[in-house]
C-alpha positions as CSV (number, residue, x, y, z in Angstrom):
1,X,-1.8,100.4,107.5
2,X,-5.1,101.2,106.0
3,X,-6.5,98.1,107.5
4,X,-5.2,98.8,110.9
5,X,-6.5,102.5,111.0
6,X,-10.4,101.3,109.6
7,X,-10.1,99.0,113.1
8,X,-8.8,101.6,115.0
9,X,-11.7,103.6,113.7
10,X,-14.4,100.8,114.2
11,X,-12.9,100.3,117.4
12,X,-13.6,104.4,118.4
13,X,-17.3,104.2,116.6
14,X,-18.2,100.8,119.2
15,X,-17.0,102.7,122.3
16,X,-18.8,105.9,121.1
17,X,-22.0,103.8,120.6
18,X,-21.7,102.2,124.2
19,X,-24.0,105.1,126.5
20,X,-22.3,107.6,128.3
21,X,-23.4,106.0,131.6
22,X,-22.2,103.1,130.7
23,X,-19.2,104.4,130.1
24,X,-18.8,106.2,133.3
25,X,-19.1,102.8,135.3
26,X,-17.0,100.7,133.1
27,X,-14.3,103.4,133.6
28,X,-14.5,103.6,137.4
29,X,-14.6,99.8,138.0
30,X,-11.4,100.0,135.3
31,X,-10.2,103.3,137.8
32,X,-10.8,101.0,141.1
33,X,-8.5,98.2,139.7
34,X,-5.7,100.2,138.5
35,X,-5.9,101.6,142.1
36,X,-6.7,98.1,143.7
37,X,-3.0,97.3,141.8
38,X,-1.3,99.9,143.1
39,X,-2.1,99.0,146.5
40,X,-0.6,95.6,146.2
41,X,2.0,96.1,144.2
42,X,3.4,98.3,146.3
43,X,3.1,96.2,149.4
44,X,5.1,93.8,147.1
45,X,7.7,96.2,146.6
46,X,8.4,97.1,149.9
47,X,8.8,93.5,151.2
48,X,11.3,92.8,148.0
49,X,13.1,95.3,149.7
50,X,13.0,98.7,147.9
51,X,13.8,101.9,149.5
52,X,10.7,103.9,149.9
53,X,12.2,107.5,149.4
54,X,13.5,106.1,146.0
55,X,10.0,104.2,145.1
56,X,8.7,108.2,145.9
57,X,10.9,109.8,143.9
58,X,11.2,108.0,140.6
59,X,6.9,108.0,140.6
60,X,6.6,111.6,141.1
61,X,9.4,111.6,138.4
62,X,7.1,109.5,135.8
63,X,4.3,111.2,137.2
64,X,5.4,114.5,135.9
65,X,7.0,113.9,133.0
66,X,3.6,112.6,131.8
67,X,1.4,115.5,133.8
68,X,3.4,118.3,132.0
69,X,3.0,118.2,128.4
70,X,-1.2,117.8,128.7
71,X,-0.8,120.4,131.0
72,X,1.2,123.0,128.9
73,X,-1.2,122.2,125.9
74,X,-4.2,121.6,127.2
75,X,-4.2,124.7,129.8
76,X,-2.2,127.0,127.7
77,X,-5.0,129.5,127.5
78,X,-6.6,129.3,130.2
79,X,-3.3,129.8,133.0
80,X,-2.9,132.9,134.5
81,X,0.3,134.0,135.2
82,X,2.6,132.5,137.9
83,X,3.4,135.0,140.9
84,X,5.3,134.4,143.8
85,X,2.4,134.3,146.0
86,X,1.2,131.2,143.6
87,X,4.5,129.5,144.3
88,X,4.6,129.6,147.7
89,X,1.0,128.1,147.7
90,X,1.8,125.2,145.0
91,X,5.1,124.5,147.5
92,X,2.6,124.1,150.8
93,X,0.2,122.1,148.8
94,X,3.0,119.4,147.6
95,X,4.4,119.2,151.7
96,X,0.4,118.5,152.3
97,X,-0.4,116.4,149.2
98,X,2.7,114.9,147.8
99,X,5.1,114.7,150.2
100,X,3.1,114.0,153.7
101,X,0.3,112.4,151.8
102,X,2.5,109.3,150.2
103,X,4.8,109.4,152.8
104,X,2.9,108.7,155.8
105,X,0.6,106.0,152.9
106,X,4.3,103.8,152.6
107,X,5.2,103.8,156.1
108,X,1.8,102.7,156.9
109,X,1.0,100.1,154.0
110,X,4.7,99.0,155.3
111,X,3.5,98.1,158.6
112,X,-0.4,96.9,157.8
113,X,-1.9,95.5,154.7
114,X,-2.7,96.3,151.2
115,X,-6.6,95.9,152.2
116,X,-6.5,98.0,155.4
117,X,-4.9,100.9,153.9
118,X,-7.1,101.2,151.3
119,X,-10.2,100.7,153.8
120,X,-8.9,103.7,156.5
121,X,-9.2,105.6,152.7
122,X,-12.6,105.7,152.5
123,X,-12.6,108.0,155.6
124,X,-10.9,110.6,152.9
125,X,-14.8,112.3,152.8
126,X,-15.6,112.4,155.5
127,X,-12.3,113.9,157.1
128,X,-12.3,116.3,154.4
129,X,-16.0,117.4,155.7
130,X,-14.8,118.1,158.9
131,X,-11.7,120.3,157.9
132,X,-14.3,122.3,155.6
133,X,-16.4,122.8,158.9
134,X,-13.9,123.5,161.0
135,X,-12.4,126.1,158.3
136,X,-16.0,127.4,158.0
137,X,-15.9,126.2,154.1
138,X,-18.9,124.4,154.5
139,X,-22.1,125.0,156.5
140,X,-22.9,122.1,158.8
141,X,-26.8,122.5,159.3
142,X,-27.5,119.8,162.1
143,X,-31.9,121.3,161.5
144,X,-31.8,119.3,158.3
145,X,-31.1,115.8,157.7
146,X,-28.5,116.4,155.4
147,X,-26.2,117.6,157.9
148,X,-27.2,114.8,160.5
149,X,-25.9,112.2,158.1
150,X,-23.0,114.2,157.4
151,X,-22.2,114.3,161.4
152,X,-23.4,110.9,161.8
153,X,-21.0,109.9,158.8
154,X,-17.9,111.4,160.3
155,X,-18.0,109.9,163.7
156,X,-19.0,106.6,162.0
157,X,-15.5,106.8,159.9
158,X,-13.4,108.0,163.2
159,X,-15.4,104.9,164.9
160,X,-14.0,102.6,161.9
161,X,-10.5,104.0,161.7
162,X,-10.5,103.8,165.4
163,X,-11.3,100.1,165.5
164,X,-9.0,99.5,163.4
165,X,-6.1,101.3,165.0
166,X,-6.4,99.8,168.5
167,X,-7.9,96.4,167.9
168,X,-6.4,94.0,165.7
169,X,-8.3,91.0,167.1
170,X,-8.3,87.1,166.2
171,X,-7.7,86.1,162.2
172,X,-11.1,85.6,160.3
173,X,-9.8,84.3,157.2
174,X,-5.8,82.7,156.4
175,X,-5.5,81.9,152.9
176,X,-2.5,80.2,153.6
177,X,-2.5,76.4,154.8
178,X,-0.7,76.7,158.1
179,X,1.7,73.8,157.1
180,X,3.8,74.1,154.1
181,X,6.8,72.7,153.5
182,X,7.9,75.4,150.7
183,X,6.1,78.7,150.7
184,X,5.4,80.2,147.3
185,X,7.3,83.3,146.7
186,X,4.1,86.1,145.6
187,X,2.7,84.3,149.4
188,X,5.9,85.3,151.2
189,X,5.8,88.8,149.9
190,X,2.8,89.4,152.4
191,X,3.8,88.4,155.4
192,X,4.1,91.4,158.0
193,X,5.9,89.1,160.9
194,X,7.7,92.0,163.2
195,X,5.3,95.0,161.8
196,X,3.7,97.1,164.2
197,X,0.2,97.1,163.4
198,X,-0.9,100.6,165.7
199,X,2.1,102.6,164.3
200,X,0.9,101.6,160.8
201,X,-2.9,102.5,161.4
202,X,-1.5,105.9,162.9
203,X,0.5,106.5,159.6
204,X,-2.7,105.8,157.5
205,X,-4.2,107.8,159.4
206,X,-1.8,111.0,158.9
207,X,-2.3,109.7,155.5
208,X,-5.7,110.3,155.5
209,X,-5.7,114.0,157.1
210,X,-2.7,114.5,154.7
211,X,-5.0,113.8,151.6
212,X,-8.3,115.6,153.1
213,X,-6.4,118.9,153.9
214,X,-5.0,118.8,150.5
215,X,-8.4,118.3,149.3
216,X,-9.2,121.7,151.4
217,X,-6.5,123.5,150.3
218,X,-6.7,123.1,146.7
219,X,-10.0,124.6,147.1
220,X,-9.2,128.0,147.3
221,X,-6.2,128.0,145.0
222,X,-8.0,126.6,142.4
223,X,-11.0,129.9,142.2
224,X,-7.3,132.2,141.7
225,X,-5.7,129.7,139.6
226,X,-8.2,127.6,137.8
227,X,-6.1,125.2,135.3
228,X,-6.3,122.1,137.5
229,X,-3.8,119.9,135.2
230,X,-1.3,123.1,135.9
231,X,-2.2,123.3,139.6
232,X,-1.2,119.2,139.9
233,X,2.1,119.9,137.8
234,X,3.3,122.7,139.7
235,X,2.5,120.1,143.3
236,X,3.9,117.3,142.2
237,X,7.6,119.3,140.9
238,X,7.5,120.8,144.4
239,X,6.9,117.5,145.8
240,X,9.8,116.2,144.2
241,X,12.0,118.7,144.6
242,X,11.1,117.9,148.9
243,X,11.7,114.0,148.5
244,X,14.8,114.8,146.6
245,X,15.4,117.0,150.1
246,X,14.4,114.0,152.1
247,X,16.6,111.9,150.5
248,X,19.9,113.6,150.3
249,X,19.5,113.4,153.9
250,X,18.2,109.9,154.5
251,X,18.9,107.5,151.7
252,X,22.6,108.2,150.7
253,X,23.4,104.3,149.8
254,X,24.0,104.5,146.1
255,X,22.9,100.9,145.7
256,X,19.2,102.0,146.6
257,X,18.4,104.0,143.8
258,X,19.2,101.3,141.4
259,X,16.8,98.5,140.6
260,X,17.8,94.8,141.9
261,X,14.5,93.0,140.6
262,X,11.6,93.2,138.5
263,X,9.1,93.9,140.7
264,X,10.6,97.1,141.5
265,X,10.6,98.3,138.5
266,X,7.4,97.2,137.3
267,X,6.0,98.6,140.3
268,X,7.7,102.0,140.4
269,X,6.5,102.3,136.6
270,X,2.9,100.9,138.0
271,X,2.8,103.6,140.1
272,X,3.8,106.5,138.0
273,X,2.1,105.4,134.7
274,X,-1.1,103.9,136.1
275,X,-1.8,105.3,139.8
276,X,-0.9,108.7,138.7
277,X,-1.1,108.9,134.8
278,X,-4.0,106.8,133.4
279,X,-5.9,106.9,137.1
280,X,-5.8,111.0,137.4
281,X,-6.8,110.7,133.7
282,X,-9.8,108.9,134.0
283,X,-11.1,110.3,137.4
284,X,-11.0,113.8,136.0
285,X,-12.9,112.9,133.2
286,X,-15.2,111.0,135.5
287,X,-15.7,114.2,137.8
288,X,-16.6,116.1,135.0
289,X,-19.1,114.0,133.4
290,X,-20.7,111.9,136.8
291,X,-19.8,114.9,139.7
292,X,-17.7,113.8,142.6
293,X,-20.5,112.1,144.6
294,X,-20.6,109.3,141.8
295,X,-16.8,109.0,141.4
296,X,-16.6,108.8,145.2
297,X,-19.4,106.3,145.7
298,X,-17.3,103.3,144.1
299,X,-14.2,104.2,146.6
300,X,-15.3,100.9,148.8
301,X,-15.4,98.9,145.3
302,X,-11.6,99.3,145.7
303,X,-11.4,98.1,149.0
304,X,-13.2,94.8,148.2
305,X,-11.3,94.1,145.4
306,X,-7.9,95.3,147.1
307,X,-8.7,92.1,149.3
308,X,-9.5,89.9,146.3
309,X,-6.0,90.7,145.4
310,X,-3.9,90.7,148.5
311,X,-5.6,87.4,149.3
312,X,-4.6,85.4,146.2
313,X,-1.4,86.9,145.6
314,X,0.3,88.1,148.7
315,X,-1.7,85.4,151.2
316,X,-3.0,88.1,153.1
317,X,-5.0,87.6,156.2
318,X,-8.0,89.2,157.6
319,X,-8.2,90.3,161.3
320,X,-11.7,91.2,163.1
321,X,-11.0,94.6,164.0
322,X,-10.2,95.2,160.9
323,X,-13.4,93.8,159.3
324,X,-15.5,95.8,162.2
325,X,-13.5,98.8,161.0
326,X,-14.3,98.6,157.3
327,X,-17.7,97.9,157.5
328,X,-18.0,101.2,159.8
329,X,-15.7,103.3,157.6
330,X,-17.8,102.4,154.3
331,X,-21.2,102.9,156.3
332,X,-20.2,106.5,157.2
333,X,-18.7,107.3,153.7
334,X,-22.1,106.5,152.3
335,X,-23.7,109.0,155.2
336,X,-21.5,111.4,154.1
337,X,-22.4,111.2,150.4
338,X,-25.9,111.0,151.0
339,X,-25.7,114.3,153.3
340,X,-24.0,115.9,150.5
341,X,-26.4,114.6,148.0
342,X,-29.4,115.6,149.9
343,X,-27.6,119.0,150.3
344,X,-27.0,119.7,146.5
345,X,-30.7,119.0,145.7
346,X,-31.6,121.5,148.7
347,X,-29.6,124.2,147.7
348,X,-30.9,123.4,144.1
349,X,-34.2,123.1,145.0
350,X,-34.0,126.8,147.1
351,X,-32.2,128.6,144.3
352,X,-34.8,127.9,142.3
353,X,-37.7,129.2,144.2
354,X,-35.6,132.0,145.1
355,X,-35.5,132.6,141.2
356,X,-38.7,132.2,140.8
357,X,-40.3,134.2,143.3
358,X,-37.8,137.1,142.1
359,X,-39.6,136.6,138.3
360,X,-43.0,136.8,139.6
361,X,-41.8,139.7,142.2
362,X,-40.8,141.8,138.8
363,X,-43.6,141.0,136.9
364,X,-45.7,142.1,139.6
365,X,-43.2,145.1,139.8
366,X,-43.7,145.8,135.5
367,X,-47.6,145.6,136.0
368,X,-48.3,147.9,138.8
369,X,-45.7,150.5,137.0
370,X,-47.1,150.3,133.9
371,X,-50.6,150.7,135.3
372,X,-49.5,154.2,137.4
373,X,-48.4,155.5,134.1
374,X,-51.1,154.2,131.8
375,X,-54.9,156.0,132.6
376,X,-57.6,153.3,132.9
377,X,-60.0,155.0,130.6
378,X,-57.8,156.8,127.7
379,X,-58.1,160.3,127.0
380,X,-61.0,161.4,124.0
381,X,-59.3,164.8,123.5
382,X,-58.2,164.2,119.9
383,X,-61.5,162.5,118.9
C-alpha cells in the first residue's frame, strides 16, 4: 500500500512539474477525443438499434448523479437560495439546453454522419454572437475590425451550414471497397442507406440554435445565481424530468429501456461518464485557466478527428458539400474568435487609458487645490 501511494504521489509531482500551458493543451486535445467518441459512439448506437429517448434519459441520469455531489460540496457556500423565479428559469434553460439541444443532435446524427454533426458545431460561436446582437447583449461595432470579422464570421458559418444542408454532392472519399463479399460489422454500423440527408442537417441545425440560445440564456442567470456546477444540476434534473415526459408519451415498449447489446450500454455509460462527466470537468477547468477563446479554438480539432474515427470504424464516407461546408464553417469560427479576441484587447486597451487619464486628471485636481490653499511665499508674521 505504501508503495502504491509513493507512485501515486510521484505520479501527482510529474504532472505538477509539466507547465501549466502544457497542460491546458494536453487536456483539450484529451477533451476533443472524449468528445470525438461520443460522436461515434453514438452514431453506433443508434444503428444497433437503441431507442433515442431511452439513450437521453439514462445519460442525463448518469450525468446527474455525478454533477450533484461536486455541486452540493463544492458550491455549498457560495449558492443563494432557490426561489421560484429561479426555478422557472432552470426549467426554460433545460427545454433549451437539455432537452431541444440533444434532441434535435440524435435525430440529426441519426440521419447524417458522426463528422457532419460535429462540423455544423463549430457554427455554435458564431450563432451564439448573433443571438447576443440581436438581444442587444453584445455590441456589434461594424467601425472596427473586430466587429467586421465577427459579421464576416457569421455569414461564413450560415454559408457552411448552408452548403451542407442543401448540397450533398458526389463522394470524395469511400473507405469501403465497393465489393465485399462479407461486410465487417463496426463498417455496417455506418451505413445511412434510406436517411434523409436535408432533414438531418435541419435537425443539427436546431441543434445548433438550441445550444447557442442556451449559451445566451445562461448568461443572465448566472450574474443572479452564480454557482455554475448548481446552475448545470438544477438543467439537467429539469431536463430529465421533460424526457421522462417525452417518453411516457412516445416510448411505452418496455423492451426499449432494457439493454440488448454492449454497445448500448457502453455507449449510454460513454455518454454520461465521459461526454458529460469527465468532458464538463475538464472544459471548466480549461475556461478558467485558458478563457473561452482558447478552449473554443480547438473545437475544429474535433471535427478532424471525428472523421479519423468514423472513417476507420464505422466506414464512413465523405461528400463534397460537406467538405465545402466544413472548411467554410471552421473559416468563420476562427473570424469569430479573432473578432472577439481583437475586442477583448480593445476594451482592455481603453479601460486602461480611461484609468489612466482619470489618475493624472486627480493629480492635476490634488495640485491645483493644494496650491489655492497653500500661499506661494509663506507668511513671516511669527519671525
Amino acid at each position: 500500500m505504501a508503495d502504491g501511494s509513493r507512485a501515486s504521489l510521484s505520479k501527482r509531482m510529474l504532472w505538477c512539474s509539466v507547465p501549466e500551458k502544457l497542460q491546458l493543451h494536453l487536456a483539450m486535445f484529451a477533451l476533443q477525443f472524449g468528445y470525438a467518441g461520443f460522436h461515434v459512439i453514438s452514431r453506433a448506437a443508434l444503428n444497433v438499434g437503441i431507442s433515442k429517448i431511452v439513450f437521453l434519459v439514462y445519460r442525463n441520469m448518469i450525468a446527474l448523479a455525478l454533477l450533484v455531489p461536486f455541486a452540493y460540496f463544492l458550491e455549498k457556500k457560495e449558492r443563494p437560495a432557490v426561489s421560484l423565479s429561479f426555478l422557472v428559469q432552470f426549467f426554460l434553460l433545460a427545454l433549451v439546453g437539455i432537452t431541444a439541444n440533444q434532441g434535435f443532435y440524435l435525430l440529426g446524427l441519426d440521419n447524417t454522419s458522426p463528422t457532419f454533426a460535429s462540423a455544423i458545431q463549430n457554427s455554435v460561436p458564431a450563432i451564439t454572437f448573433l443571438m447576443a446582437a440581436i438581444l442587444r447583449i453584445e455590441e456589434v461595432r461594424l467601425d472596427r475590425k473586430d466587429g467586421i470579422a465577427k459579421i464576416a464570421g457569421t455569414i461564413s458559418c450560415v454559408a457552411g451550414a448552408t452548403a451542407i444542408t442543401l448540397y450533398k454532392g458526389p463522394t470524395i472519399y469511400n473507405p469501403v471497397p465497393p465489393l465485399h463479399d462479407t461486410t465487417p460489422v463496426l463498417l455496417s454500423l455506418g451505413d445511412a442507406s434510406g436517411k434523409n440527408w436535408t432533414l438531418g442537417c435541419i435537425f443539427l441545425i436546431g441543434h445548433c440554435l438550441s445550444w447557442s440560445g442556451w449559451l445566451v440564456l445562461q448568461k443572465p442567470v448566472l450574474q443572479k445565481y452564480p454557482a455554475r456546477l448548481s446552475v448545470t444540476s438544477y438543467t439537467c434534473f429539469f431536463g430529465l424530468i421533460q424526457f421522462f415526459i417525452i417518453a411516457a408519451f412516445s416510448e411505452r415498449n418496455a423492451e426499449a429501456w432494457s439493454f440488448h447489446s454492449g454497445t448500448e450500454l457502453f455507449s449510454v455509460f460513454y455518454a454520461g461518464v465521459v461526454a458529460s462527466g469527465i468532458a464538463f470537468a475538464i472544459q471548466i477547468w480549461c475556461i478558467d485557466r485558458g478563457g473561452p477563446v482558447f478552449v473554443a479554438v480547438y473545437q475544429p480539432v474535433q471535427t478532424f478527428v471525428v472523421a479519423l474515427m468514423a472513417s476507420i470504424a464505422l466506414g464512413e464516407e465523405f461528400y463534397l458539400g460537406g467538405i465545402i461546408g466544413a472548411i467554410l464553417i471552421i473559416a468563420g469560427l476562427y473570424l469569430v474568435l479573432w473578432g472577439k479576441s481583437e475586442e477583448a484587447k480593445f476594451v482592455k486597451a481603453t479601460a486602461l487609458i480611461t484609468t489612466t487619464t482619470e489618475h493624472v486628471s486627480s493629480e492635476v485636481s490634488s495640485f491645483t487645490k493644494t496650491s489655492l490653499t497653500q500661499p506661494l511665499i509663506q507668511s513671516t508674521e511669527n519671525v
